[in-house]
N, C-alpha and C positions, 0 to 999 in steps of 0.2 A: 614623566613626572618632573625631572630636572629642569622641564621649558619653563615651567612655573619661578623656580630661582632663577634670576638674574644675576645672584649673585652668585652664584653657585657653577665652577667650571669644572667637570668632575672628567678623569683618564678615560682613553677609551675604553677600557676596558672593567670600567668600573660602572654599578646602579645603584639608582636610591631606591632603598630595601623600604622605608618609612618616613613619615614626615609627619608636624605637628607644631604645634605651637600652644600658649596656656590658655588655660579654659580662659574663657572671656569673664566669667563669674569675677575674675580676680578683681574687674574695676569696679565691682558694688563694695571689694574691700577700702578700695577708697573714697568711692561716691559717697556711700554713707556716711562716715566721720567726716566727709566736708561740708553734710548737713548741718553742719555746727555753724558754718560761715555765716548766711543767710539768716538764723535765728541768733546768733553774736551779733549781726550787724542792726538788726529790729531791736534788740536788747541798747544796747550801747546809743543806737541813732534811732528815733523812731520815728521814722519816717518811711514814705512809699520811696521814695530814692534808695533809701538803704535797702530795703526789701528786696527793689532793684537789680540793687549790686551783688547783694551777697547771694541772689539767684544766677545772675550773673556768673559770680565769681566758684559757684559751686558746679556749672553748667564747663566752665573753662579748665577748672580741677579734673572732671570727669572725663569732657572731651580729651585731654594729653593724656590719663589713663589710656583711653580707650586707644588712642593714635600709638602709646608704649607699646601693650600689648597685642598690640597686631602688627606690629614691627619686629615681633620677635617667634623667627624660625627657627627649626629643631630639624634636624633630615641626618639618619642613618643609611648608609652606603653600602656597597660591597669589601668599601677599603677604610672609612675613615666613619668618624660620627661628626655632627657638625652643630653650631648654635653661632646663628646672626642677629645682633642684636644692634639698634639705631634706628633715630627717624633723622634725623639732619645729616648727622653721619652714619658710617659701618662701623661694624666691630666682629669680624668671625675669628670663631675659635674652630678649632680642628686635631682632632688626635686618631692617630692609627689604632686602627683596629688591633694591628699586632704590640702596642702597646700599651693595651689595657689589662688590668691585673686585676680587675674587680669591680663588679657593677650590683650597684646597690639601688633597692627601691624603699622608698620610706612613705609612708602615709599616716596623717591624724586623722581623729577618730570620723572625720569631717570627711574627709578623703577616703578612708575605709567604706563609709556609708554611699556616698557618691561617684565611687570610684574613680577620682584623682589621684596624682601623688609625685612625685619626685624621682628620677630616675639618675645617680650620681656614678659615674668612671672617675676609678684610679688608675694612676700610669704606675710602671715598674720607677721605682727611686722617688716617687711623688710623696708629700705630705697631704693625707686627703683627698676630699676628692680635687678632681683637676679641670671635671666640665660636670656639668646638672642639665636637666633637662629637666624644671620648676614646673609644677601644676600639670601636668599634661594626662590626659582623659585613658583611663584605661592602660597603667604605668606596666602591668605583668606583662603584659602582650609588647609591650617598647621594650624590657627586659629581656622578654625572650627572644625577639629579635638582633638585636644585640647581642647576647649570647650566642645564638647560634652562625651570628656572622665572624666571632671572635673564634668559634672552635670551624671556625672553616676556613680562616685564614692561618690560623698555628694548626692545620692537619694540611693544607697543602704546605707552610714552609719543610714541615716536620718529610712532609713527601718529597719535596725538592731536596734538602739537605740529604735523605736517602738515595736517589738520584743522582745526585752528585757525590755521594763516599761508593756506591756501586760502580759512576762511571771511573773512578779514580783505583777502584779494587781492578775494573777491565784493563787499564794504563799501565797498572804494577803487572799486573800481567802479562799484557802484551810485550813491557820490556824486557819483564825476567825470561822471557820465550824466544825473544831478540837475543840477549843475555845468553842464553844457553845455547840456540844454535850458532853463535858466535865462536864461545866456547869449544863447542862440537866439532867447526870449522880448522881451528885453533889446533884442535887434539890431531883432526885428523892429517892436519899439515906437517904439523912434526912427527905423526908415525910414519907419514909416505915419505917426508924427508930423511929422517932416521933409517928408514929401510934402505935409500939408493945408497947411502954412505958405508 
């Protein structure tokens, strides 16, 4: 699934869990209101020129919606959640899995019904959210992914840090063991020595 990004160079050890991008729906939110152009321009000029244009110019509105939102990827990982946004340029954003504090899904009543909606990460010491993933088709199921990526990377650190204070309990150990038959050595040198005197 990551052949598909280009942009996208993920660890080796890392997958894309999910991916997505906003509903397409989103450019009849602009399409529509730029119906206005085309009957503004009949209004103001009334001519078949204007007509023209302002089909034209609503036809040119629509198309750079259209070109926006399909410029704009969403991909959850094994390590990180991601959002690429650009048509001339890039722009990715990226945050750790193990630096998420809270993920939120928001939907109106629009998105209730249709099931769309917003899926927003907060970072630990963040104001708000810190990334979104806007309009995306069936947002519980991108939440629950997420979620369960985020409790799977703070139960392995939570395993590795145990791991590491065990092999460190092995370390004290093995030195205090060091330590004492040192000691043992120690004792036993000054009582063979003490005896021949």
């Amino acid at each position: 699934m990551a052949e598909q990004f280009s942009w996208l160079s993920l660890d080796a050890d890392e997958e894309v869990v999910w991916s997505g991008r906003p509903r397409l729906h989103v450019v009849l939110w602009l399409a529509v209101p730029a119906l206005s152009i085309p009957a503004l321009m009949v209004v103001v000029w009334p001519r078949l020129l204007s007509a023209l244009v302002g089909v034209s110019a609503w036809a040119a509105v629509t198309a750079l919606g259209y070109v926006y939102v399909t410029n704009i990827d969403y991909v959850v990982s094994t390590k990180y959640v991601y959002s690429k946004r650009g048509v001339l340029g890039r722009a990715v954003t990226q945050i750790g899995l193990h630096n998420i504090q809270d993920t939120t899904l928001s939907q109106g009543i629009f998105g209730t019904h249709s099931d769309y909606g917003t899926v927003s990460f907060s970072t630990a010491g963040g104001e708000g959210a810190a990334l979104a993933f806007s309009l995306v088709d069936d947002p519980s199921t991108v939440k629950s992914a997420v979620d369960r990526q985020v409790s799977s990377v703070r139960k392995g650190t939570t395993d590795r840090r145990e791991r590491s204070k065990a092999e460190g309990v092995d370390d004290l150990l093995s030195e205090l063991r060091a330590t004492r038959e040192a000691a043992q050595r120690i004792d036993q040198a000054l009582e063979y020595g003490g005896s021949r005197s």
